[in-house]
C-alpha positions as CSV (number, residue, x, y, z in Angstrom):
1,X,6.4,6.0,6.2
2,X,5.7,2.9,4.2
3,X,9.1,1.0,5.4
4,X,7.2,-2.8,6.1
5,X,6.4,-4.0,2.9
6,X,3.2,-6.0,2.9
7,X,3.9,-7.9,0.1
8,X,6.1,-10.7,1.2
9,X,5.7,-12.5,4.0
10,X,9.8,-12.8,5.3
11,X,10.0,-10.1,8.3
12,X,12.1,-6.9,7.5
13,X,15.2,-6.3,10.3
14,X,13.7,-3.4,12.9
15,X,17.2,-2.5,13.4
16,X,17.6,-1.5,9.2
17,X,13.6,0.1,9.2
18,X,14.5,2.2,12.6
19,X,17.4,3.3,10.3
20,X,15.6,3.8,7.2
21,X,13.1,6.2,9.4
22,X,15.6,8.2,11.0
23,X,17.3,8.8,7.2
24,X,14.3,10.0,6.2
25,X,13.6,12.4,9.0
26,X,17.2,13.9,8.7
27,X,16.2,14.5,5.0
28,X,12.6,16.2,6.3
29,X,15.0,18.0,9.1
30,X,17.7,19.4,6.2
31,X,14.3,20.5,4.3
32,X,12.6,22.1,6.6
33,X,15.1,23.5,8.5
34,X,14.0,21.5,11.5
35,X,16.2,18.8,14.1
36,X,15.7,15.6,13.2
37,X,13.8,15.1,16.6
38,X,11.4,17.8,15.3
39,X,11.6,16.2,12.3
40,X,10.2,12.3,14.1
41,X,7.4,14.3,15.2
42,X,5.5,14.8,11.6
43,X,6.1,11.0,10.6
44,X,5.3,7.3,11.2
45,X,5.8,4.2,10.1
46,X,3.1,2.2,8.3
47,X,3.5,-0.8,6.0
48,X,4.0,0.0,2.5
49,X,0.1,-0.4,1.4
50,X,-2.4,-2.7,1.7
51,X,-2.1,-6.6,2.5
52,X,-4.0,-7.3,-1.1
53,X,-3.4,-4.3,-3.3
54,X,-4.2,-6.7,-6.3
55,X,-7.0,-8.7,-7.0
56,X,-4.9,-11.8,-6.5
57,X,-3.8,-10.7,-3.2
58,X,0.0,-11.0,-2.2
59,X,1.5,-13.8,-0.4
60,X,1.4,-12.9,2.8
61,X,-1.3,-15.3,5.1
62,X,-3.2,-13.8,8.3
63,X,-0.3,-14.9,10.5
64,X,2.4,-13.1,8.8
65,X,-0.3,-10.1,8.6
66,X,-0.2,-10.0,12.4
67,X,3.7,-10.4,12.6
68,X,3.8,-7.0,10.4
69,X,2.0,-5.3,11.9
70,X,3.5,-6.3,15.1
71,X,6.4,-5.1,13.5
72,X,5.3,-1.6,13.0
73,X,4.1,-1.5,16.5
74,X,8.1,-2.7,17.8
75,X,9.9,-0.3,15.4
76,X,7.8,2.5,16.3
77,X,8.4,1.8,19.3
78,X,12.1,2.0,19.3
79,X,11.8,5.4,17.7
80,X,9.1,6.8,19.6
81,X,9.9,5.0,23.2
82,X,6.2,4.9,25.2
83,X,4.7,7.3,22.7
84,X,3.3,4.3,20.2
């Protein structure tokens, strides 16, 4: 799940994107039929897209590329504790 956007540099709250995951798993849990811990097991979190998904680029330098993906790595993490 796309929940780090890679288009700004400013770093999203890992509190508000481990909620935003575990929304979206109870919605994939009430579809499938599933718990929402089945449900954690068929997703991820990823940034949004790319770091230049325009020819322009976005505003984000190589430093604030690493603290994203940091990011991804610390809510994961939190969700999935010692499985990421």
């Amino acid at each position: 799940m796309g929940v780090i956007t890679s288009k700004f540099p400013k770093l999203e709250d890992r509190g508000e994107m481990k909620e935003r995951v575990l929304q979206a798993a109870g919605f994939i849990a009430r579809g499938v039929g599933q718990t929402v811990e089945e449900a954690l097991g068929r997703v991820g979190v990823s940034p949004q897209c790319g770091f230049a998904s325009h020819a322009e680029g976005n505003l984000v330098a190589w430093g604030d590329m690493v603290e994203k993906l940091e990011l991804v790595r610390e809510v994961a993490e939190m969700i999935w504790p010692g499985e990421a």
